[in-house]
C-alpha positions, 0 to 999 in steps of 0.5 A: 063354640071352640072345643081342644085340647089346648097346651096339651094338644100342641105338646102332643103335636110337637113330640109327634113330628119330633120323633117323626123328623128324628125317626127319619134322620136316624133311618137315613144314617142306618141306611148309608152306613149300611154300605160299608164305605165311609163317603167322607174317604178319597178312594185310595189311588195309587202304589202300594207304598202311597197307601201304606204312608196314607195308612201311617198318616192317619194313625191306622198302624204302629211305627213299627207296623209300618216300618216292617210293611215298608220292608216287605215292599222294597224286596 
């Protein structure tokens, strides 16, 4: 005699390893997003002017942001 569950005992299983899996994934991000470092960003090597062109290049400041940081380092 075969005694289960059934359609309902697979449905039962599938949502437990799903949210176990997805419960996993998530806890992984928190714990690297947690180090305050994006991985995906070089290090920033190089003089000052370099990093404020890179800043400038990917939009973190304004033109004239930029324009008036620029002036400050050429004094």
């Amino acid at each position: 005699m075969m005694v289960g569950f059934g359609f309902a005992g697979l449905l039962v299983m599938l949502v437990f390893w799903g949210g176990l899996i997805l419960g996993a994934v998530w806890l992984v991000k928190v714990i690297f997003q947690s180090s305050g470092r994006n991985l995906s960003e070089p290090v920033s090597s190089g003089n000052a002017r370099e990093i404020l062109d890179q800043r400038y290049a990917r939009g973190e400041i304004t033109r004239d942001q930029y324009e008036k940081m620029r002036e400050d380092l050429q004094v």
